[in-house]
MDTraj code that builds the backbone (N, CA, C; nanometers):
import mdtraj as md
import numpy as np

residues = "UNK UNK UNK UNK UNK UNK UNK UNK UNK UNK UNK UNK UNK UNK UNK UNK UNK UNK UNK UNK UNK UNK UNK UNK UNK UNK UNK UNK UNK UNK UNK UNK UNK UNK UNK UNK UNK UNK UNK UNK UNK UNK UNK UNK UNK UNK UNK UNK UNK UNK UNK UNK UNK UNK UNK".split()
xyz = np.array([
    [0.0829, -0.1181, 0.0000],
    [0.0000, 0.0000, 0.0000],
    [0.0878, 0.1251, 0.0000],
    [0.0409, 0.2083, -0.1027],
    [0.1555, 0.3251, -0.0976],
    [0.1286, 0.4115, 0.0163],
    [0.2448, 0.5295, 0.0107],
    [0.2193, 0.6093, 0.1039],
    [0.0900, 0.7250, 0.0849],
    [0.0594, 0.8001, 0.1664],
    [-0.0153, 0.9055, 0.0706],
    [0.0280, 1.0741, 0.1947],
    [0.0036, 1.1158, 0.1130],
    [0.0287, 1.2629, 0.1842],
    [-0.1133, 1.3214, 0.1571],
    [-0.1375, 1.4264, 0.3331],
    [-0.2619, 1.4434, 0.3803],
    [-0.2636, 1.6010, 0.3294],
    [-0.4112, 1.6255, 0.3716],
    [-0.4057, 1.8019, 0.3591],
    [-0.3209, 1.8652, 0.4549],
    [-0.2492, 1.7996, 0.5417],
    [-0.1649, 1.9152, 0.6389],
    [-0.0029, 1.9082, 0.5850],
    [-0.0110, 1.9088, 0.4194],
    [0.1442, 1.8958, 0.3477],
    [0.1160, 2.0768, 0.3416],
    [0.2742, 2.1297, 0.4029],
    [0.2863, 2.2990, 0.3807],
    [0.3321, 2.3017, 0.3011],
    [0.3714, 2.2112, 0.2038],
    [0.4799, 2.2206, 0.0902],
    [0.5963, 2.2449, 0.1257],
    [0.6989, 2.1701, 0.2181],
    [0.8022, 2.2493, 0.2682],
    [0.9289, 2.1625, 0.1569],
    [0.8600, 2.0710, 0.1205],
    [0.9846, 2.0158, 0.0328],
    [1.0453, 1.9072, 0.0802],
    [1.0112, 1.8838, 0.2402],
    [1.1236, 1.7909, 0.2966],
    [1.1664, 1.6761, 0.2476],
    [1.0208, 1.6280, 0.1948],
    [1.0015, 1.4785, 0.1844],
    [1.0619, 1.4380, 0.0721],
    [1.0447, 1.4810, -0.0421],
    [1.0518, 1.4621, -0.2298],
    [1.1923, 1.4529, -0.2244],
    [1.3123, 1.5127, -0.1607],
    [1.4627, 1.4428, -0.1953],
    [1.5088, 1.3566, -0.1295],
    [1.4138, 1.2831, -0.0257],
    [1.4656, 1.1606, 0.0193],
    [1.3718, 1.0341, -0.0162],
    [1.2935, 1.0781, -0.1424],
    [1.2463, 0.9343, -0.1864],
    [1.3388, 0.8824, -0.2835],
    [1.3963, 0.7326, -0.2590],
    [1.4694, 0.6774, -0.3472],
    [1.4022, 0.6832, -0.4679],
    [1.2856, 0.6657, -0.5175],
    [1.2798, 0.6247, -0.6301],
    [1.1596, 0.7613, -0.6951],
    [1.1956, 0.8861, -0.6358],
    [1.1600, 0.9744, -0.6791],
    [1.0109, 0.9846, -0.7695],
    [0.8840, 0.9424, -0.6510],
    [0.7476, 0.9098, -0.6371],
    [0.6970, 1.0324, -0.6059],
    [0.8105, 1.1393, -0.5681],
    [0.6718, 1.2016, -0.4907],
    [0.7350, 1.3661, -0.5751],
    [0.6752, 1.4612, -0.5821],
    [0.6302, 1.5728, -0.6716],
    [0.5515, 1.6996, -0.6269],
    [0.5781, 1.8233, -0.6883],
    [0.4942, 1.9033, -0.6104],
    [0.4108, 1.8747, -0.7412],
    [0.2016, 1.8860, -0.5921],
    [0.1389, 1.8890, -0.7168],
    [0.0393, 2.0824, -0.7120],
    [-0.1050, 2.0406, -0.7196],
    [-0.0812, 2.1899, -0.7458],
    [-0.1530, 2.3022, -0.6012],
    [-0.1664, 2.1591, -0.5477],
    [-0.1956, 2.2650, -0.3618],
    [-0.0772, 2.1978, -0.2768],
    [-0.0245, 2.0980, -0.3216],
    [0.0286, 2.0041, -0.2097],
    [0.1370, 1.9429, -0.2894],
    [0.2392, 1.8380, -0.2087],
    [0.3243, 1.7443, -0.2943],
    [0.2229, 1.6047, -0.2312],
    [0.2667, 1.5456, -0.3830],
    [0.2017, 1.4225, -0.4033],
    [0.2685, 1.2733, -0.4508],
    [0.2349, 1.1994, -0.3949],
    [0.2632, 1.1114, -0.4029],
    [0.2288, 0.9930, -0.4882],
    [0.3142, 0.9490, -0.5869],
    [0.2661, 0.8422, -0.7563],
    [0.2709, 0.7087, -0.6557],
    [0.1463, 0.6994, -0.6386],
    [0.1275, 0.5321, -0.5841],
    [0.1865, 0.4170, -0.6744],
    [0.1817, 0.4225, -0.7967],
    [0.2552, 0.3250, -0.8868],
    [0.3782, 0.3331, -0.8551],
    [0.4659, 0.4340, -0.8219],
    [0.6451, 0.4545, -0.8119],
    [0.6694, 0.4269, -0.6991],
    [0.5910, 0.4034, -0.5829],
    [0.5647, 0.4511, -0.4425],
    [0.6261, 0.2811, -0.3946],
    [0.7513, 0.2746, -0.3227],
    [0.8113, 0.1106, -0.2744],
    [0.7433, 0.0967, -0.1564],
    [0.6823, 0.1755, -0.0642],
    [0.6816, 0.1357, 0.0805],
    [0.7465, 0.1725, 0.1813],
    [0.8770, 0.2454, 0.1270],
    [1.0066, 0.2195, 0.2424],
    [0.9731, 0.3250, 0.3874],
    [0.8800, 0.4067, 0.3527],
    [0.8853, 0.5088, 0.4633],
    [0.9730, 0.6526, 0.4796],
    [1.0740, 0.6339, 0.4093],
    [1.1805, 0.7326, 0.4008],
    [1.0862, 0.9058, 0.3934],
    [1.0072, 0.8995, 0.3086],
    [0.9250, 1.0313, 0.3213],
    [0.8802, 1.0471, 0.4756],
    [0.8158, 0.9725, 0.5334],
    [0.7196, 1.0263, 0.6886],
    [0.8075, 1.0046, 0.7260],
    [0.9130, 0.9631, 0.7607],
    [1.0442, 0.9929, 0.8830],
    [1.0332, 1.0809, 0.8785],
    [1.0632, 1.2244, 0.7387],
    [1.1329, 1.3497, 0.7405],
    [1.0253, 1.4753, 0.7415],
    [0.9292, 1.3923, 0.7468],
    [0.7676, 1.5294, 0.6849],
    [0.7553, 1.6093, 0.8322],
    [0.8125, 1.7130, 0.8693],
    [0.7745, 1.7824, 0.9618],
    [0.6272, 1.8475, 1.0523],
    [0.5335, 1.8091, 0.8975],
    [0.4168, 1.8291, 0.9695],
    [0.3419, 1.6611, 0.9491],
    [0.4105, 1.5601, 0.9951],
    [0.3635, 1.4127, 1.0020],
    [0.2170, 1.3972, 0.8971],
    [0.2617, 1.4686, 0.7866],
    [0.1499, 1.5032, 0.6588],
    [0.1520, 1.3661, 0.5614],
    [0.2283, 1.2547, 0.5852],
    [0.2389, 1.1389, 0.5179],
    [0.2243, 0.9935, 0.5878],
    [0.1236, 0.8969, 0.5556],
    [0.1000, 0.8021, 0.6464],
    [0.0579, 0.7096, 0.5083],
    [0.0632, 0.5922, 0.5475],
    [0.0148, 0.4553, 0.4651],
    [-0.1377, 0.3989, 0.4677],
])
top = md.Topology()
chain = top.add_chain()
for i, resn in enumerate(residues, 1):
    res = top.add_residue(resn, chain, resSeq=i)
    for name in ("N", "CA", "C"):
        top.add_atom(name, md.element.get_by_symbol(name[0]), res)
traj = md.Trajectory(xyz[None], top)
């Protein structure tokens, strides 16, 4: 199950340079997350400062 990012993303950027396989994107209120590219690993919600990403 991929990850997904919630309405409380500020857009701060944190998350999108520590996905290995570069899933996630700003979209056009929020960054978003490509469930097809999306491995599982977690590496995004470790770093999301406003805990805006959950599975």
């Amino acid at each position: 199950m991929a990850y997904k990012i919630s309405s409380d993303c500020v857009s701060c950027g944190a998350c999108a340079p520590n996905c290995p396989v570069e899933a996630i994107s700003q979209g056009e209120t929020q960054y978003e997350i490509d469930a097809a590219k999306c491995i599982d690993c977690g590496s995004c919600s470790e770093v999301c400062p406003m805990s805006a990403i959950s599975q």
